[in-house]
N, C-alpha and C positions, 0 to 999 in steps of 0.2 A: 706537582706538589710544591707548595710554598714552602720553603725552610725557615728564612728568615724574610730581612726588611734593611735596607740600608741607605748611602746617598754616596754618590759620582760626582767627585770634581773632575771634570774634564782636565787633561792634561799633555800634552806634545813629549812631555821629559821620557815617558815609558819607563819608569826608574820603584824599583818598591824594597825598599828596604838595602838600597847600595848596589841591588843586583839589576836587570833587566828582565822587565817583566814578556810571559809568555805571547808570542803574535797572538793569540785568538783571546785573549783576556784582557779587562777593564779592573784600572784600579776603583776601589770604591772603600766606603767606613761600613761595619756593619755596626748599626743600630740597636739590632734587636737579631734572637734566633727563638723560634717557636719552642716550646717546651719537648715537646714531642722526640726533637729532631738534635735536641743539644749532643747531645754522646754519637748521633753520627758521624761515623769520618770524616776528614777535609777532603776536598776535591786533589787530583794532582795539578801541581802548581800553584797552589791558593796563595802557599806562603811559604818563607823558607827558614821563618823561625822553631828553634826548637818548644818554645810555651807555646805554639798553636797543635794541641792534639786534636782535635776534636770539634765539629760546630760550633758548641757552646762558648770553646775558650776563643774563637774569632768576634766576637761581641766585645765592639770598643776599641777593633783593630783598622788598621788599615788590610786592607787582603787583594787579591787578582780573584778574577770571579770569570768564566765563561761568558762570552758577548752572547753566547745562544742562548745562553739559561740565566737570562735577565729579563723582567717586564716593567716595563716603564708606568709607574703609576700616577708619576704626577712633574711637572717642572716648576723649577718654584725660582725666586728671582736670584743671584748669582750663582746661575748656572749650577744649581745643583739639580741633581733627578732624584728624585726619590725612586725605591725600587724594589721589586722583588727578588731575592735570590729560589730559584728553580732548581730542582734534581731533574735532570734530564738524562 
């Protein structure tokens, strides 16, 4: 199931918000979150701010996101991916 839509700056720092992000997660922006799916919970790990409750309020965030439960939908030129965020 698609949740959202976002984009991957690639990056070596591993760093998201001061702290060090999860081994199995990618930092990304999220774009957009489906209507459907905004009041779902955050994954664990997504983020370690207190304003991220819920899907909806990671739109417009930086976030950690599972490398599993991403689909790559397109590369577009400075290295950004567009993508799907996945509930897996």
């Amino acid at each position: 199931m698609i949740l959202g839509h976002g984009q991957a700056y690639p990056s070596s720092d591993r760093i998201l918000d001061n702290n060090p992000m999860h081994v199995d997660y990618i930092k990304i922006y999220v774009n957009g979150v489906m209507e459907k799916y905004k009041g779902y919970p955050i994954l664990p790990h997504t983020m370690k701010s207190e304003e991220v409750i819920d899907m909806g309020s990671t739109q417009g965030k930086f976030i950690q996101w599972p490398r599993k439960a991403i689909k790559v939908s397109s590369l577009q030129k400075c290295s950004r991916i567009l993508l799907y965020l996945l509930l897996y």
